[in-house]
C-alpha positions as CSV (number, residue, x, y, z in Angstrom):
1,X,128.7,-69.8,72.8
2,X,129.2,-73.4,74.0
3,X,126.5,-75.7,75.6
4,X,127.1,-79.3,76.9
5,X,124.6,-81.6,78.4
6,X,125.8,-83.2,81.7
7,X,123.6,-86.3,82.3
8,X,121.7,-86.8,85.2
9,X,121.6,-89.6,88.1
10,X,120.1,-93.1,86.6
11,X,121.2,-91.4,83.0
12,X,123.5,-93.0,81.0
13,X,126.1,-90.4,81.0
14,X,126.5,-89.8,77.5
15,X,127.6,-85.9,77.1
16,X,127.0,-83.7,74.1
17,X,128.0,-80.4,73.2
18,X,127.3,-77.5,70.9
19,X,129.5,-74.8,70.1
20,X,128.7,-71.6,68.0
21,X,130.7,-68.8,67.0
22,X,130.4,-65.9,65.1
23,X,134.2,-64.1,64.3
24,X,133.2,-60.4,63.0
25,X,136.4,-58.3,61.5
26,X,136.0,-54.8,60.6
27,X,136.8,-52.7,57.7
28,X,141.0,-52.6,57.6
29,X,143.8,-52.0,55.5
30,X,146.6,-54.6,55.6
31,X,150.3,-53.7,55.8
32,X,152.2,-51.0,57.6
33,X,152.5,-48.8,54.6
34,X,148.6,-48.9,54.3
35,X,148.9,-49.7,50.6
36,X,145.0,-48.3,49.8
37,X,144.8,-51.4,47.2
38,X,144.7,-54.0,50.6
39,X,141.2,-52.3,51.5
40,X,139.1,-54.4,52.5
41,X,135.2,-54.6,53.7
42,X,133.9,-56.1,56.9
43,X,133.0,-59.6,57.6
44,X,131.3,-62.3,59.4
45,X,132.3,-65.7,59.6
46,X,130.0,-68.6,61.0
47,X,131.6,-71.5,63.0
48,X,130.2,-74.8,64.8
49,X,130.2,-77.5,66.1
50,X,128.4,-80.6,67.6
51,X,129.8,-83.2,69.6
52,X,128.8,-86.4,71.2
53,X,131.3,-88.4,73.9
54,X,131.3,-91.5,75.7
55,X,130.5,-91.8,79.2
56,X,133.9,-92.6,80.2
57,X,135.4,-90.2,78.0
58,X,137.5,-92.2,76.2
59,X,135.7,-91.9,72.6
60,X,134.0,-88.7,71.1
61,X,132.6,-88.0,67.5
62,X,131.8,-84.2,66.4
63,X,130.5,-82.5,63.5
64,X,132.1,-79.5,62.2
65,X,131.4,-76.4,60.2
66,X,133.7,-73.5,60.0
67,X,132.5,-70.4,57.2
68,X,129.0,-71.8,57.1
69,X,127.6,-68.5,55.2
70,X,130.3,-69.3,52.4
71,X,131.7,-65.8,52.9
72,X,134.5,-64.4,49.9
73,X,136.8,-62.6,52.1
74,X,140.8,-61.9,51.6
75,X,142.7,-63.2,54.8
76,X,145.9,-61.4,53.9
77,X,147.9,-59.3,51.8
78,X,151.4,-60.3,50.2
79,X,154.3,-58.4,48.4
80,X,155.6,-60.9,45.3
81,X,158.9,-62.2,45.5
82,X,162.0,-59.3,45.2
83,X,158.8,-56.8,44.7
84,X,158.3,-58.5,40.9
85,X,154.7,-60.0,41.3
86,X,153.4,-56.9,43.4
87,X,151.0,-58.0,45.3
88,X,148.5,-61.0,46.0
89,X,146.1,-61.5,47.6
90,X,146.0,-64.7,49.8
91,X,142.1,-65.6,50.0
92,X,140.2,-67.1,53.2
93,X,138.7,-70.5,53.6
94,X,135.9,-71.1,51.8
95,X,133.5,-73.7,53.6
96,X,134.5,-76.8,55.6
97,X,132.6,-79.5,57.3
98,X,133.4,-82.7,58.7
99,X,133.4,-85.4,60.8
100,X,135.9,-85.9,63.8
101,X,136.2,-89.0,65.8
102,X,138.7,-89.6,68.3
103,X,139.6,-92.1,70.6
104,X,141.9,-91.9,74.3
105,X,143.8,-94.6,75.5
């Protein structure tokens, strides 16, 4: 879901957005060979953001958060190197937030 804010005549023409997502994946087992050990539950994973930009557009400051509910989840499955390590498994991002500000000449 995204929102923005247009301003109105006699505003000042500042714009700000909002931007929500929710990214759901399903109950899967990674590889071709569907290896039974690479099951793996479903998930939901929270995303958003909240921006504020100039009236000209040159300059725009946002507020991030991407996994908000903190969710453990595996992103992917690996084979060790030459089949020694067997396998790993590569885990997702755990939660981010921040604070973007860019500028456009």
């Amino acid at each position: 879901m995204v929102s923005h804010c247009r301003s109105k005549p006699g505003d000042t023409g500042w714009v700000w957005s909002l931007r929500g997502e929710a990214v759901y994946r399903g109950n899967r087992i990674d590889f071709p060979n569907l290896d039974p050990r690479t099951k793996h539950g479903s998930y939901t994973l929270y995303n958003a953001r909240l921006a504020l930009q100039s009236p000209d557009e040159a300059w725009e400051v946002a507020l991030w958060g991407k996994n908000l509910g903190d969710e453990d989840y595996v992103a992917y499955h690996t084979e060790g190197r030459d089949g020694l390590l067997g396998l790993q498994a590569i885990l997702g991002d755990e939660r981010s937030y921040g604070l973007r500000t860019s500028y456009r000449f």
